[in-house]
Each structure stands twice: as C-alpha cells, then as structure tokens.
C-alpha positions as CSV (number, residue, x, y, z in Angstrom):
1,X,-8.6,17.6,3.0
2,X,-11.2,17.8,0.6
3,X,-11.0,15.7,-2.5
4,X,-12.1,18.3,-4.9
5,X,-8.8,20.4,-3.8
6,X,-6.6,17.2,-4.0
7,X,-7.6,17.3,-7.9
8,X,-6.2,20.5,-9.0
9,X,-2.6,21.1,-10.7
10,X,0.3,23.3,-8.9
11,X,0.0,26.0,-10.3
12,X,-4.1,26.1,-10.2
13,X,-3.9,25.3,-7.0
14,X,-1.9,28.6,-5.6
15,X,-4.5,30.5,-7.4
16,X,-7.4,29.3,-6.1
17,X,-6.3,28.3,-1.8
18,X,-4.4,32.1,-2.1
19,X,-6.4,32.7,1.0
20,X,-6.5,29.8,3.0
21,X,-2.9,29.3,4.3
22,X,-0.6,28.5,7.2
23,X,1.2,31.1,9.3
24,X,4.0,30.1,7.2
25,X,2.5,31.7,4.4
26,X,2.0,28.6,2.3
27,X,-1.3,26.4,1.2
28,X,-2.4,25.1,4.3
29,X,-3.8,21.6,2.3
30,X,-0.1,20.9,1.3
31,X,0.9,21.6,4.7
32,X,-1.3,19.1,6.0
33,X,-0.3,16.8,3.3
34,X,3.0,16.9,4.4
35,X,2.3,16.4,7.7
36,X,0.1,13.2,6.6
37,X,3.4,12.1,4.6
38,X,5.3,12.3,8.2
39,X,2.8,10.2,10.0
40,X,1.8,7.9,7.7
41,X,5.8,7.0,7.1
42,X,6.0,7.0,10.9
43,X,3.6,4.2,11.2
44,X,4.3,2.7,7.8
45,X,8.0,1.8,9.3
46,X,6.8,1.1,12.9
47,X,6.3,-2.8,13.0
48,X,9.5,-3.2,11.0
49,X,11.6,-1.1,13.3
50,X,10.6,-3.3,16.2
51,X,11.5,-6.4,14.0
52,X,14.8,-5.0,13.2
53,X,15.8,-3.5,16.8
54,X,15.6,-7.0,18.0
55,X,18.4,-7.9,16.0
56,X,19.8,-5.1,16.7
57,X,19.7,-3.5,13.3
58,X,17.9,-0.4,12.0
59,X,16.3,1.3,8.9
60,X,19.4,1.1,7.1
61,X,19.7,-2.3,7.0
62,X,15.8,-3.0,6.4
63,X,17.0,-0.8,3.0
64,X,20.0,-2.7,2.0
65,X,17.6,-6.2,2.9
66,X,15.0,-4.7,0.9
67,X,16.8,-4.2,-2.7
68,X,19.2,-7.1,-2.3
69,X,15.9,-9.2,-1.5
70,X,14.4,-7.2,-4.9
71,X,17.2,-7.4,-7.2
72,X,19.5,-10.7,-6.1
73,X,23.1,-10.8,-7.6
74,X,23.1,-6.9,-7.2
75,X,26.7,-5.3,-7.0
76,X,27.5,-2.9,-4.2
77,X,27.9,-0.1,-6.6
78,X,24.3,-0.7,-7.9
79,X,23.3,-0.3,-4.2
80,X,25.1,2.2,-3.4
81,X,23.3,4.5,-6.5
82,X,20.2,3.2,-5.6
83,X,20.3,4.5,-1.8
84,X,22.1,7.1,-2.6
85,X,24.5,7.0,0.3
86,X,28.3,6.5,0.4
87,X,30.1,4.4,0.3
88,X,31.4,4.1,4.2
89,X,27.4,4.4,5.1
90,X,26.8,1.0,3.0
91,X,30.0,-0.5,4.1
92,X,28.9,-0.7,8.1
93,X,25.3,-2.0,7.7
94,X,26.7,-4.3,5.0
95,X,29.4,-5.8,7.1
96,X,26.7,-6.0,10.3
97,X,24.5,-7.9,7.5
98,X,27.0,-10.4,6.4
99,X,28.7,-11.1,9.3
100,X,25.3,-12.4,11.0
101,X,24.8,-14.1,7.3
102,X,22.3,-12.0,6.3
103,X,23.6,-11.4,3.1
104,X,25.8,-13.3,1.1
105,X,28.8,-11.3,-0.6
106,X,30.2,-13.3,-3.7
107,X,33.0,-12.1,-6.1
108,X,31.6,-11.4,-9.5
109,X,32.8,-14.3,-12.2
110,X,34.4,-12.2,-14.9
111,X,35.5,-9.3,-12.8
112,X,36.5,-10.1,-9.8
113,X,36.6,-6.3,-9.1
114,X,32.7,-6.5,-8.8
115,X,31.2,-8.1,-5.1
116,X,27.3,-9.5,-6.2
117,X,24.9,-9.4,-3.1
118,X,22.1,-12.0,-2.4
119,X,20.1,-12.5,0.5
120,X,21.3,-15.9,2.6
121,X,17.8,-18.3,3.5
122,X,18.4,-16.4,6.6
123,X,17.9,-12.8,5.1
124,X,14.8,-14.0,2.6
125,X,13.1,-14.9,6.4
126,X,13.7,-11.7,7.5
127,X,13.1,-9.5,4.5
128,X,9.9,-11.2,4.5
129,X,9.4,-10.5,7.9
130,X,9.9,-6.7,7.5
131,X,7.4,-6.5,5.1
132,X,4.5,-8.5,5.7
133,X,3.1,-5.7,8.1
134,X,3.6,-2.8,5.3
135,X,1.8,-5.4,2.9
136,X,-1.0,-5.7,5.5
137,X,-1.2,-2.0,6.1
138,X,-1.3,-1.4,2.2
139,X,-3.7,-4.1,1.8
140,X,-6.0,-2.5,4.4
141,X,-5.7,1.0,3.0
142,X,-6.5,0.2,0.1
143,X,-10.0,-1.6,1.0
144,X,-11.0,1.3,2.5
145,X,-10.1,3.0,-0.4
146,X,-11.7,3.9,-4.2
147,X,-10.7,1.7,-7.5
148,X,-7.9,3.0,-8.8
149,X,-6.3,4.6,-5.5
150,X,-3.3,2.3,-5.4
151,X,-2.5,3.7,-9.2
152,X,-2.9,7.1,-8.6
153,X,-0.8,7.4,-5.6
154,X,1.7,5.1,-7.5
155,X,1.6,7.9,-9.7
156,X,1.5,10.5,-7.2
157,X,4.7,9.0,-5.1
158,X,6.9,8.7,-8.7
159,X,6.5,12.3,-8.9
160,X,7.8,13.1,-5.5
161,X,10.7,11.1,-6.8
162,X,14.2,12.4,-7.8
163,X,13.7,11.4,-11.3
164,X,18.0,11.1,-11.0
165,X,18.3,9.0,-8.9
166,X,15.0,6.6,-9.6
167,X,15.6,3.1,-8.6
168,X,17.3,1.9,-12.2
169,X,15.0,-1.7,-11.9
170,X,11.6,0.9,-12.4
171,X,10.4,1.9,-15.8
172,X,9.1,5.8,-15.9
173,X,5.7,4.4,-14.8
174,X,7.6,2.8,-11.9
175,X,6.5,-0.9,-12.7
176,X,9.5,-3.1,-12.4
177,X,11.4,-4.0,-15.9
C-alpha cells in the first residue's frame, strides 16, 4: 500500500481508487488492509495462544486475565460490559480461572451483591507472561517504524472501535483515566 493513499479520508478516498478495485467491487487498498488486520492479529495472538494452550486455556481467558490484570478489584458486571459477552460465556472461563487460582473472586464490602476480581500472584505471572511477546512485537514494529506511528495507529485503532461499548477505563483519546 502506498503511503500517499493511506492519507486520504473516506469519502476522498472512493473518489479517487474508483478504478482500482477488487472483484468484489470494493477499493482494493482497504481490502488489503483488511487482510493485513487478519494476519497481523494472527500473529499478534500467536505466542500467547501457545502459552495459554499449555494450561489448557484459550483467548477468552487471556481477555478476562488481561482487564482484571488492568483494572484490579473489577466487578464481573464491569467485565462482562467490557468484553461484551454474556454472562454464561464469562461464567465458564471465570470459574476455569479461579478454580486453578488464577483469579481471586472476593465479595464486595458494602454490597455483597457485587463479586470484585483481582489477579492471584499466580495470575500477575501469567498475565505477564501473555504479554511480554505482544510488547516485544510492538516494540519491534515500531523501530522499524516513523515518529509518531504508535500515535497515529492509536488513533487509527480507536476509530475502528464501537465508540458503545469503549473500554470505560479509556478516555476518548484512548489513554487510560
């Protein structure tokens, strides 16, 4: 992809790649850059999956260790919003995660209504585990990459986000409150 086409707005865009499109009828750059967002999240998960298929867990529960890790003393419904999945989804990789004391389930003080969720010693080791190789891929990206690349596909990723359902710890530049 050319990086004079990458710097164009939707709608300027379509008028100006008209012509150079996919047999699907649609702008062949965006195509490919969809096809770059498959591979690159193919690889990007690829050393945790291995991590988390020898404790016989999978990307589900690399998600749940991931924001409880982020946001300790989080309630289940907070997660629940934040994955977006339902409640019986969250309740199977949560019970997998506690039982091997992953994650520690504690009933809120003054409503015992509300379970709070914080990652065991245990669950810090393997959060950290999980995503030292997506630092180290992020870190090497971006040395091959220009000043300001980290910021601009910050920006870039907040936009493909479902402004709805935005992780409630992010401000609206996605920096963490």
């Amino acid at each position: 992809m050319s990086r004079e086409n990458t710097r164009t707005s939707g709608k300027d865009y379509e008028a100006s790649h008209i012509g150079d499109v996919t047999s699907l009828g649609l702008p062949r750059e965006l195509v490919e850059a969809v096809e770059l967002m498959f591979f690159a999240y193919r690889d990007f998960v690829s050393d945790p999956d291995t991590i988390l298929e020898s404790h016989g867990f999978g990307r589900a529960h690399h998600r749940v260790l991931h924001f409880v890790g982020r946001r300790p003393g989080m309630s289940v419904s907070e997660l629940l919003h934040i994955l977006s999945i339902t409640k019986q989804s969250l309740s199977r990789v949560l019970k997998d995660l506690i039982e091997e004391k992953y994650i520690i389930q504690e009933t809120d003080i003054q409503d015992r209504r509300i379970k709070r969720l914080t990652l065991s010693p245990k669950g810090h080791e393997l959060h950290r585990n999980l995503i030292d190789p997506q630092i180290r891929r992020f870190q090497e990206s971006l040395a091959k990459s220009e000043d300001g690349t980290l910021e601009k596909w910050q920006e870039f990723m907040l936009h493909l986000t479902n402004m709805e359902t935005k992780i409630d710890f992010m401000d609206d530049t996605g920096r963490e409150k």
